[in-house]
Gaussian input, Z-matrix of N, CA and C with variables (Angstrom, degrees):
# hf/3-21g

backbone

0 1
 N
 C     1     B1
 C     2     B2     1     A1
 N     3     B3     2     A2     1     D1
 C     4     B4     3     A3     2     D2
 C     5     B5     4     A4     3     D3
 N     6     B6     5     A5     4     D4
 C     7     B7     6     A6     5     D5
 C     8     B8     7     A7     6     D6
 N     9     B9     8     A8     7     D7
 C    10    B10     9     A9     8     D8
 C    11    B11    10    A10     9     D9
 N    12    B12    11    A11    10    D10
 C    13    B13    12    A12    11    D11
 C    14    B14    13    A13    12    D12
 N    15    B15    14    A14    13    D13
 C    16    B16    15    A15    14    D14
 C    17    B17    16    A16    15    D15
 N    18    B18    17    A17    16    D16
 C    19    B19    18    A18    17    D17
 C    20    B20    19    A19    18    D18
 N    21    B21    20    A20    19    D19
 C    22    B22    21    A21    20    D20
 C    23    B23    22    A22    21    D21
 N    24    B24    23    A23    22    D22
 C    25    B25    24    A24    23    D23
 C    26    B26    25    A25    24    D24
 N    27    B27    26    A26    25    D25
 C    28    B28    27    A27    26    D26
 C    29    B29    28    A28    27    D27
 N    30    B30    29    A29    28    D28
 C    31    B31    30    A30    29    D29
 C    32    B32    31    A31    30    D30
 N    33    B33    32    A32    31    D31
 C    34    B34    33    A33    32    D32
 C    35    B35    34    A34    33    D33
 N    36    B36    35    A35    34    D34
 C    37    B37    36    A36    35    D35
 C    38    B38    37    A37    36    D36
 N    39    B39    38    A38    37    D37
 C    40    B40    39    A39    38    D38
 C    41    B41    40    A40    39    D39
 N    42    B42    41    A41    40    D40
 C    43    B43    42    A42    41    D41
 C    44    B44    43    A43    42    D42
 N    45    B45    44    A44    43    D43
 C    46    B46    45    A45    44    D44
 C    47    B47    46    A46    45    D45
 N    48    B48    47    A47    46    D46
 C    49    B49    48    A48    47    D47
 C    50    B50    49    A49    48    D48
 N    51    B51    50    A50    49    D49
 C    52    B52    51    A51    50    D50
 C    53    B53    52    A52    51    D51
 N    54    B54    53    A53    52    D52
 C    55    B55    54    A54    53    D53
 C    56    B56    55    A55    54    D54
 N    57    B57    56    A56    55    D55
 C    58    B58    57    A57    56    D56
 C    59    B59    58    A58    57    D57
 N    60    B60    59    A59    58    D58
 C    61    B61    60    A60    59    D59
 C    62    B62    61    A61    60    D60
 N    63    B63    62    A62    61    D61
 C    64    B64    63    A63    62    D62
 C    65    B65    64    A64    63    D63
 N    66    B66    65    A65    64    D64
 C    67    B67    66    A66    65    D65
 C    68    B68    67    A67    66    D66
 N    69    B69    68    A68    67    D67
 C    70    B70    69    A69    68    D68
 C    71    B71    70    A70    69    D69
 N    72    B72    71    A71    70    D70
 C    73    B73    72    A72    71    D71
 C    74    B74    73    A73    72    D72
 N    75    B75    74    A74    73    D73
 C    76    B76    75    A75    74    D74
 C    77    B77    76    A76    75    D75
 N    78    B78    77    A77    76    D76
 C    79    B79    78    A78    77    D77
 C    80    B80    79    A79    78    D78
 N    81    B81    80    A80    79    D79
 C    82    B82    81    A81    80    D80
 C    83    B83    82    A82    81    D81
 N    84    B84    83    A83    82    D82
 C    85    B85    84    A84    83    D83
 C    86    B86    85    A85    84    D84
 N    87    B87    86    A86    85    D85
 C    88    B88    87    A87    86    D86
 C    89    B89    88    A88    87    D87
 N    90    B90    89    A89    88    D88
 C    91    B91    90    A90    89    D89
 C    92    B92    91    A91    90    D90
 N    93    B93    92    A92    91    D91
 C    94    B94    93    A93    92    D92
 C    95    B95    94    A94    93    D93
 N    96    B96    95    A95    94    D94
 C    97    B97    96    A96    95    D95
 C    98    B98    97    A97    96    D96
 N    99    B99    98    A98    97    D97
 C   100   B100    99    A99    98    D98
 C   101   B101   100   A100    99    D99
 N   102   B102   101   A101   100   D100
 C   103   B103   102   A102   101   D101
 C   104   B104   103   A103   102   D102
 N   105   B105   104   A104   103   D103
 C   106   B106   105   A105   104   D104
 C   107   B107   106   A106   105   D105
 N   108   B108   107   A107   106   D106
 C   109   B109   108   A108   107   D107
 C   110   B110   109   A109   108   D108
 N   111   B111   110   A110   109   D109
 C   112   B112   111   A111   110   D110
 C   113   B113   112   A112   111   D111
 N   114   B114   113   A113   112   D112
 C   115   B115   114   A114   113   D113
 C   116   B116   115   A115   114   D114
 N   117   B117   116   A116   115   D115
 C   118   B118   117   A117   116   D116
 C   119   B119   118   A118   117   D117
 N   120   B120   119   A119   118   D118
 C   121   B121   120   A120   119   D119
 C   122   B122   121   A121   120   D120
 N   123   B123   122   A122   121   D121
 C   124   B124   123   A123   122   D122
 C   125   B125   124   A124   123   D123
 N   126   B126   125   A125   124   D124
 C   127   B127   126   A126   125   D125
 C   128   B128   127   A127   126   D126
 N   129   B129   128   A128   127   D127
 C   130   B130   129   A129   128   D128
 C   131   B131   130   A130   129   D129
 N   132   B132   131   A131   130   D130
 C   133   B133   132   A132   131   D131
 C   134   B134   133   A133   132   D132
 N   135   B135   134   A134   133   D133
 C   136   B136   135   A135   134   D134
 C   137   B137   136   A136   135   D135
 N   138   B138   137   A137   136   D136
 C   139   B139   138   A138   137   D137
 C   140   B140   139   A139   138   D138
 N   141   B141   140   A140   139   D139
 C   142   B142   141   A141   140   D140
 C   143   B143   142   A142   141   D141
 N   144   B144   143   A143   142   D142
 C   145   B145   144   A144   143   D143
 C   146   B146   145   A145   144   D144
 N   147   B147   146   A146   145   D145
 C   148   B148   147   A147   146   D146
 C   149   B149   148   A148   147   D147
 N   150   B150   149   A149   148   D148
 C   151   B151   150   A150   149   D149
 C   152   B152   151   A151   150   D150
 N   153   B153   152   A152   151   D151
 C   154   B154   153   A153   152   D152
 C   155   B155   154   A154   153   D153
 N   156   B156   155   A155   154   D154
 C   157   B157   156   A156   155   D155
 C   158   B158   157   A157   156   D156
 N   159   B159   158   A158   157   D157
 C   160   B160   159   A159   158   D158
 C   161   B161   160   A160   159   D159
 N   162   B162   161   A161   160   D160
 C   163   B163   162   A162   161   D161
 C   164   B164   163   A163   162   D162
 N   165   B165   164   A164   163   D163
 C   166   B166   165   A165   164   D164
 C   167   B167   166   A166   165   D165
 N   168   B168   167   A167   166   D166
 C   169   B169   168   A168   167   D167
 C   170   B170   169   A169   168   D168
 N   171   B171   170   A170   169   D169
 C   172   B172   171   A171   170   D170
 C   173   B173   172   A172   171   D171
 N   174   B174   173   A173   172   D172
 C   175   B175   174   A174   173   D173
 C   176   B176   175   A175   174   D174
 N   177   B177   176   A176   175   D175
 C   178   B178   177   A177   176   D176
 C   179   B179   178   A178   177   D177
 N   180   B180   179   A179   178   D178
 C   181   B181   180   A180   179   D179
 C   182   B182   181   A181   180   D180
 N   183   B183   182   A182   181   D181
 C   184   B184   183   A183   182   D182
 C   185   B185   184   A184   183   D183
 N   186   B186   185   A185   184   D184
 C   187   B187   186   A186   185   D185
 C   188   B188   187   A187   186   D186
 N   189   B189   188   A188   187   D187
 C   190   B190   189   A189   188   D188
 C   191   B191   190   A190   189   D189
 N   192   B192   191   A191   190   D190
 C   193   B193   192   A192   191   D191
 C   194   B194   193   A193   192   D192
 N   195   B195   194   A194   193   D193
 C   196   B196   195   A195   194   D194
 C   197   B197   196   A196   195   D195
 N   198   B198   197   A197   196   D196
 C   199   B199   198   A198   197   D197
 C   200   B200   199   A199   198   D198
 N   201   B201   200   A200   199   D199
 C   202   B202   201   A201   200   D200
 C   203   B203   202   A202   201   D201
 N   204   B204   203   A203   202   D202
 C   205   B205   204   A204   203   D203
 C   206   B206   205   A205   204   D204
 N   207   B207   206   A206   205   D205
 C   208   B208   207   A207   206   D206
 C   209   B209   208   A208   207   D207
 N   210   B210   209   A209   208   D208
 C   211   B211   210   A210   209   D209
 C   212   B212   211   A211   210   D210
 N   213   B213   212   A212   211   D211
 C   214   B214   213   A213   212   D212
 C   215   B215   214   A214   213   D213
 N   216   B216   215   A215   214   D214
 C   217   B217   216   A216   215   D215
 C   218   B218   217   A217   216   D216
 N   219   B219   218   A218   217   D217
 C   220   B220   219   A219   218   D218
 C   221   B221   220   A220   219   D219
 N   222   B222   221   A221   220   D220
 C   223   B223   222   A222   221   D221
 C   224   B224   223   A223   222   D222
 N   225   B225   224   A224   223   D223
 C   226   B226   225   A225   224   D224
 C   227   B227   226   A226   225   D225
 N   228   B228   227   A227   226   D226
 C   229   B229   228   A228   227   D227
 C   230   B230   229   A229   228   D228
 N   231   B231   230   A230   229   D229
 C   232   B232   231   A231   230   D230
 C   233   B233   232   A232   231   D231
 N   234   B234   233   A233   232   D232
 C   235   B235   234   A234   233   D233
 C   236   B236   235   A235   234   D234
 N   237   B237   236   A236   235   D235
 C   238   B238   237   A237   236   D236
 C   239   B239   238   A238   237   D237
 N   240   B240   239   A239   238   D238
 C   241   B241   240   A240   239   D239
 C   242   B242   241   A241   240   D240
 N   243   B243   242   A242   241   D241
 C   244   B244   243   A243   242   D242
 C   245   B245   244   A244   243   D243
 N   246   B246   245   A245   244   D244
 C   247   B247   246   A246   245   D245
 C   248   B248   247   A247   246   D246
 N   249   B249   248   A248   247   D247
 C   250   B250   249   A249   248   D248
 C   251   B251   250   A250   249   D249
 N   252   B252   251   A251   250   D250
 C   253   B253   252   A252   251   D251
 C   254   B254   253   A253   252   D252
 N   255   B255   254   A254   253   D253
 C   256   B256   255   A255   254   D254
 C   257   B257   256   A256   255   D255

   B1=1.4379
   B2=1.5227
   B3=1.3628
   B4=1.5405
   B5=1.4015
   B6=1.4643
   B7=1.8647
   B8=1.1515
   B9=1.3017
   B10=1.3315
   B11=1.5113
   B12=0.8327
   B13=1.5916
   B14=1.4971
   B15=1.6601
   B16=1.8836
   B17=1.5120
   B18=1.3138
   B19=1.5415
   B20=1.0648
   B21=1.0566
   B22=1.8549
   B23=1.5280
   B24=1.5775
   B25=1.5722
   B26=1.1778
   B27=1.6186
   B28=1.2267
   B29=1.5533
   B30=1.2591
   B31=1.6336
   B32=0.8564
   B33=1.6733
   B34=1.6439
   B35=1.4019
   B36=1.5654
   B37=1.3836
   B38=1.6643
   B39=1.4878
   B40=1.7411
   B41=1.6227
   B42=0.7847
   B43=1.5087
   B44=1.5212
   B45=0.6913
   B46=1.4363
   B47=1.8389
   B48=1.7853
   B49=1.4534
   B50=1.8169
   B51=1.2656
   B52=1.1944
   B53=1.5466
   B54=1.6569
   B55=1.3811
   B56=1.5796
   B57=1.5018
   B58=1.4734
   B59=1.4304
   B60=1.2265
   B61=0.5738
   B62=2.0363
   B63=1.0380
   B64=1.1750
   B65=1.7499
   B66=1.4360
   B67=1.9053
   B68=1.4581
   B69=1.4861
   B70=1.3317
   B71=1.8925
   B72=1.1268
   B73=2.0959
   B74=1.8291
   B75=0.7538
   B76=1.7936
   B77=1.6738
   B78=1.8322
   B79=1.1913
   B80=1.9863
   B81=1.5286
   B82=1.7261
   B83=1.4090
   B84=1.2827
   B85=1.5885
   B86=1.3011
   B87=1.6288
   B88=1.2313
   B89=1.5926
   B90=1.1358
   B91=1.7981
   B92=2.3683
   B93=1.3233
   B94=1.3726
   B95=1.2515
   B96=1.5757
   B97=1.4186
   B98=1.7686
   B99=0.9830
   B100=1.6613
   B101=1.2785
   B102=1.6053
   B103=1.6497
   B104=1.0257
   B105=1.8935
   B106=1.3581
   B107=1.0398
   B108=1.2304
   B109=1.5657
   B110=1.2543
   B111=1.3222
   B112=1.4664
   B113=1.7765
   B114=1.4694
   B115=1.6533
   B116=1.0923
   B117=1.2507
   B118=1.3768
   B119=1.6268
   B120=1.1170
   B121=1.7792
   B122=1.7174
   B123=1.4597
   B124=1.5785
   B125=1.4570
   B126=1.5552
   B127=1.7522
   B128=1.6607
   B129=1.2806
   B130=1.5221
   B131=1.6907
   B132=1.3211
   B133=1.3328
   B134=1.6892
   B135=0.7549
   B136=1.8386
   B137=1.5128
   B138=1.4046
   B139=1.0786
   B140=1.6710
   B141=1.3345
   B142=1.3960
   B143=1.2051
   B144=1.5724
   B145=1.5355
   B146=1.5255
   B147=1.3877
   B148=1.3388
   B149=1.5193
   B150=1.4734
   B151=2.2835
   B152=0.7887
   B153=1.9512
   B154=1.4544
   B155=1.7387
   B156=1.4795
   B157=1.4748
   B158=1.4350
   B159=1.6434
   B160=1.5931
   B161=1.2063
   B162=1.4676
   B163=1.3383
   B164=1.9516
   B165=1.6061
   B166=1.4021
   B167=1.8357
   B168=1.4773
   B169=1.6130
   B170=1.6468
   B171=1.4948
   B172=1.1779
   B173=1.5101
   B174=1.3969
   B175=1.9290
   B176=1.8695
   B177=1.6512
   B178=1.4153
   B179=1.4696
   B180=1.5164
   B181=1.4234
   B182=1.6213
   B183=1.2518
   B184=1.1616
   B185=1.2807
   B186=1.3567
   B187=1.0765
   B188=1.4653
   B189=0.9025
   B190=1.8794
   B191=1.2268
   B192=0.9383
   B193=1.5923
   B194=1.5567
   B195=1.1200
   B196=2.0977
   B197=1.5878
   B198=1.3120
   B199=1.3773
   B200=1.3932
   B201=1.8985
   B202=1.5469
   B203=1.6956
   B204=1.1648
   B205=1.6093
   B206=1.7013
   B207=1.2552
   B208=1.5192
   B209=1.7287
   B210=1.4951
   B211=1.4569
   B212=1.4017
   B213=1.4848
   B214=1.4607
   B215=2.2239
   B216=1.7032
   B217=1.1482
   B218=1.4708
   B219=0.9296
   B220=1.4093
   B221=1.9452
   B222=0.8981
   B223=1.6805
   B224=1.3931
   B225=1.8820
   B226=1.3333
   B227=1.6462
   B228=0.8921
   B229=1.8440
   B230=1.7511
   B231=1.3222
   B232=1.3265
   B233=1.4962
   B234=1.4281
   B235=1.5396
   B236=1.7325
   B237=1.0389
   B238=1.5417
   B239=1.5265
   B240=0.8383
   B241=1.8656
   B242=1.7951
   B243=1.4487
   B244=1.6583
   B245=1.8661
   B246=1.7451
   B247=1.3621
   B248=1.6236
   B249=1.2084
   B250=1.3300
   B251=1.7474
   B252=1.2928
   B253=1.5895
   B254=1.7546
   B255=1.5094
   B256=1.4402
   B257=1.9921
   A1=107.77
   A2=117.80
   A3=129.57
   A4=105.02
   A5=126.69
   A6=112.01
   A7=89.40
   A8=107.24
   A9=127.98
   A10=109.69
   A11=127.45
   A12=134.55
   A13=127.10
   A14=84.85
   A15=85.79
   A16=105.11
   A17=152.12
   A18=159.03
   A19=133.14
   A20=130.95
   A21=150.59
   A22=107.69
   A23=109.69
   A24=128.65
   A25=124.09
   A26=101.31
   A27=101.96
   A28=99.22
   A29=119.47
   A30=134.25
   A31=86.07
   A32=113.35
   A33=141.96
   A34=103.67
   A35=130.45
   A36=127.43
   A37=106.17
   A38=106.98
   A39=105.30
   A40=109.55
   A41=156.72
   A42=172.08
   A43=99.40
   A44=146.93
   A45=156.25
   A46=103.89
   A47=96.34
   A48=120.25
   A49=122.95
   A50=140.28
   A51=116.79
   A52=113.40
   A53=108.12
   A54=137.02
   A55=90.64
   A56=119.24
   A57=154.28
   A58=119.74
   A59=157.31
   A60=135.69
   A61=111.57
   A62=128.10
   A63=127.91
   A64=106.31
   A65=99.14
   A66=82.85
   A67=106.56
   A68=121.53
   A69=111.89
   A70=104.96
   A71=90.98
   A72=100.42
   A73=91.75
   A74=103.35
   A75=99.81
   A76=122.31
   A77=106.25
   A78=131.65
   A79=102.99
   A80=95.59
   A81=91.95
   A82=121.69
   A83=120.68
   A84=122.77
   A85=111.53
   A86=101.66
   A87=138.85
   A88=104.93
   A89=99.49
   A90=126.15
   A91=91.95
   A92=90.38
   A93=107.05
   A94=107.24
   A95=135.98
   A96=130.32
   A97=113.68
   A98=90.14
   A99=93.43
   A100=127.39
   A101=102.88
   A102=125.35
   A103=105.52
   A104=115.38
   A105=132.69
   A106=113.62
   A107=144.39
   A108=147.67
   A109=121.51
   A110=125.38
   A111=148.61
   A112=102.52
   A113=105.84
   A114=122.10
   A115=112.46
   A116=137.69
   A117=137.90
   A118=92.26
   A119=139.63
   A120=155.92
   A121=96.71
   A122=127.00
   A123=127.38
   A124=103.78
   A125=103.20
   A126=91.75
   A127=122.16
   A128=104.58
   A129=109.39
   A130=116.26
   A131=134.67
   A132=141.22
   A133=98.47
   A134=156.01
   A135=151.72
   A136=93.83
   A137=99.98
   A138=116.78
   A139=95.83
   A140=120.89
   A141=106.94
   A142=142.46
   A143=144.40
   A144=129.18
   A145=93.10
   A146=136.70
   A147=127.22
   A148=127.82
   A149=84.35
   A150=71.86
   A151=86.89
   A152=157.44
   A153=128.29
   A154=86.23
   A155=122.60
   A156=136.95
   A157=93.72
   A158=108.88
   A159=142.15
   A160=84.06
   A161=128.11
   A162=143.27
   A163=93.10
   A164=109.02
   A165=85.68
   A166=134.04
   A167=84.76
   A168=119.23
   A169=126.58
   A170=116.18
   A171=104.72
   A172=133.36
   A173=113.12
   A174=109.99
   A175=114.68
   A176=96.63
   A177=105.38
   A178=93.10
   A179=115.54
   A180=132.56
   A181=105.57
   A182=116.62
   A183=115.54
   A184=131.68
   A185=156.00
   A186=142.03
   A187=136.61
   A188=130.65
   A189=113.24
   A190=122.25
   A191=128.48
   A192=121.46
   A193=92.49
   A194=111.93
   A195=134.55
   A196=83.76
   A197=115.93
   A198=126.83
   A199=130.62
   A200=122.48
   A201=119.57
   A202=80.44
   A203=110.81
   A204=130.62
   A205=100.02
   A206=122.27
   A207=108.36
   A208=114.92
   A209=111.56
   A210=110.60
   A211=116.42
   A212=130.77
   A213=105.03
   A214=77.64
   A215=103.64
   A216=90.97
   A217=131.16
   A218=145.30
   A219=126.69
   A220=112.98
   A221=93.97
   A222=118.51
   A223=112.15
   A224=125.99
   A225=123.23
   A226=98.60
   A227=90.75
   A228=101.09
   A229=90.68
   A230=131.62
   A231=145.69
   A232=92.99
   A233=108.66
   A234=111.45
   A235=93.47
   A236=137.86
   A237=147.23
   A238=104.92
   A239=128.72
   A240=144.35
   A241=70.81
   A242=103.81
   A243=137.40
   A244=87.51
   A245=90.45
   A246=110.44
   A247=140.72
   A248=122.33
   A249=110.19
   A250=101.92
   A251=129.29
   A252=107.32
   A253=112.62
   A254=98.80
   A255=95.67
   A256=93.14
   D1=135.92
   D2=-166.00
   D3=-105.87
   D4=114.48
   D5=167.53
   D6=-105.39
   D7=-176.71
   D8=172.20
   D9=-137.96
   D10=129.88
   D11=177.22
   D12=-73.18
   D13=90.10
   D14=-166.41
   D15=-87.67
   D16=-16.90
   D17=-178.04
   D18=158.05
   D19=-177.45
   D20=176.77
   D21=-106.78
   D22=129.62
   D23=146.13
   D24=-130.55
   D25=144.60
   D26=179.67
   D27=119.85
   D28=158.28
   D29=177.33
   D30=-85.34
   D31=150.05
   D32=169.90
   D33=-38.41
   D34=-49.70
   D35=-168.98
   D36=-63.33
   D37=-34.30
   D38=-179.25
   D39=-106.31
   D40=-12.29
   D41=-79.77
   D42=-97.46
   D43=153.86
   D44=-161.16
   D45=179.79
   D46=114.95
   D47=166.22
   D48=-57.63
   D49=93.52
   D50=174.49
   D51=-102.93
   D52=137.17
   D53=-150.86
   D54=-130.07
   D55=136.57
   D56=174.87
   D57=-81.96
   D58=98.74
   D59=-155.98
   D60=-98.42
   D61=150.67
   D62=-139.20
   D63=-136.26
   D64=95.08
   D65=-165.13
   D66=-62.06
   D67=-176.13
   D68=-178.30
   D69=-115.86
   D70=142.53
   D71=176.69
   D72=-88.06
   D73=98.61
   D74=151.03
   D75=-151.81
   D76=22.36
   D77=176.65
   D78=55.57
   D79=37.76
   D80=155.01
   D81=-71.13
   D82=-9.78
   D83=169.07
   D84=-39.52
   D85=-64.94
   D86=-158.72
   D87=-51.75
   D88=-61.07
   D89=-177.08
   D90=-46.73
   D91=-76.77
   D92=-165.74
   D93=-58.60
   D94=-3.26
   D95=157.15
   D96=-98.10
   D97=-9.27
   D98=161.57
   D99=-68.48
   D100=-41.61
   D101=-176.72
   D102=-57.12
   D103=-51.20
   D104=-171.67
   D105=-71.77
   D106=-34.01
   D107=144.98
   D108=-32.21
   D109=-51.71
   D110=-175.74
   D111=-68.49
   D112=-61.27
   D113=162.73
   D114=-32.30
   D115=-55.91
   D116=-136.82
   D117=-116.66
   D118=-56.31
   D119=152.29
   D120=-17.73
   D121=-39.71
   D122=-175.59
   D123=-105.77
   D124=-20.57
   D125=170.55
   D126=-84.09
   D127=-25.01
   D128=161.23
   D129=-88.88
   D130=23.88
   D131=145.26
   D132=-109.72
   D133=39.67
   D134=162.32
   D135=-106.88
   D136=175.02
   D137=-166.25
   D138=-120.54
   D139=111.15
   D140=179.68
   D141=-79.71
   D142=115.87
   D143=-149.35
   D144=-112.03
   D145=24.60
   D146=148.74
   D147=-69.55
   D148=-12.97
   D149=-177.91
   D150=-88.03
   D151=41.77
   D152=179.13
   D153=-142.72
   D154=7.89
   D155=173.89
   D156=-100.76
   D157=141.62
   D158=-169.67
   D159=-133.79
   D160=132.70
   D161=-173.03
   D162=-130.91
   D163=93.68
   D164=170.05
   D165=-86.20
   D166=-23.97
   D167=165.00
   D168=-76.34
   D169=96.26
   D170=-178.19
   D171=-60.06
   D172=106.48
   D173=-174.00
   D174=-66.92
   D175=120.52
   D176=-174.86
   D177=-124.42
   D178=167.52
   D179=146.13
   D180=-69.68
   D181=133.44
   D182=145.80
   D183=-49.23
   D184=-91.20
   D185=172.35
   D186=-96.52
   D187=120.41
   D188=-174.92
   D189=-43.68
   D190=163.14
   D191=-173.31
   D192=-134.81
   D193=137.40
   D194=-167.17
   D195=-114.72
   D196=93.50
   D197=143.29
   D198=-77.31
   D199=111.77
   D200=-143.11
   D201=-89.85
   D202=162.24
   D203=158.99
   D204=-65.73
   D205=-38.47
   D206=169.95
   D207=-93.37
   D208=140.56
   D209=170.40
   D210=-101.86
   D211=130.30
   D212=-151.87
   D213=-116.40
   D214=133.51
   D215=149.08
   D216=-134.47
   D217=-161.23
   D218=-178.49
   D219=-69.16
   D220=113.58
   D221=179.64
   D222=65.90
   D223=25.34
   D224=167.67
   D225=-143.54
   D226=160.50
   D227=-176.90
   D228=-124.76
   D229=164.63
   D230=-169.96
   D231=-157.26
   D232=132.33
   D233=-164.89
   D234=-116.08
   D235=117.09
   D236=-166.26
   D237=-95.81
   D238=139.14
   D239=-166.63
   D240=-87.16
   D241=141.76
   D242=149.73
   D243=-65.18
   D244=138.96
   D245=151.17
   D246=-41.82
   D247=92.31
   D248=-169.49
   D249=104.39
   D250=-35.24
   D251=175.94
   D252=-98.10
   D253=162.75
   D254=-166.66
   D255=-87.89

C-alpha cells in the first residue's frame, strides 16, 4: 500500500501526520478480471445444488458497518479516495 504524504495537524504537543492514499498501477485490474471470467465460465459449467436448498431462515449481516472515507489511527490519519473518483 502506497501513501503519500500530504501534511501535519494539530499543535506540536498533538501533531498528527496526514498521508494520501495512492492506489497502485501494476494492471491488477487486469489480472483480477481474468480470475472473474475464469470464475464465472466454471460457475456456469457446475451443476447447481441450490434449487434443492429450502432456506426457512432469512440470512442477514448483523449490523452494517459505516466505513468513513477517513481512517483515523493513532497519530496518522490516511485519507481514502471516494468510490469511483481518481
Amino acid at each position: 500500500m502506497k501513501l503519500d504524504y500530504v501534511g501535519r495537524l494539530g499543535k506540536r504537543e498533538n501533531r498528527e501526520c496526514v498521508y494520501k492514499f495512492v492506489p497502485p498501477n501494476d494492471q491488477r485490474d487486469s489480472i483480477f478480471g481474468q480470475w472473474l471470467n475464469r470464475d464465472e465460465a466454471l460457475n456456469r459449467e457446475s451443476v447447481s445444488v441450490m434449487n434443492n436448498i429450502v432456506l426457512t431462515t432469512p440470512v442477514s449481516d448483523t449490523t452494517p458497518i459505516d466505513i468513513s472515507q477517513t481512517v483515523k489511527l493513532p497519530r496518522w490519519k490516511i485519507l481514502l479516495p471516494k468510490a469511483g473518483k481518481d
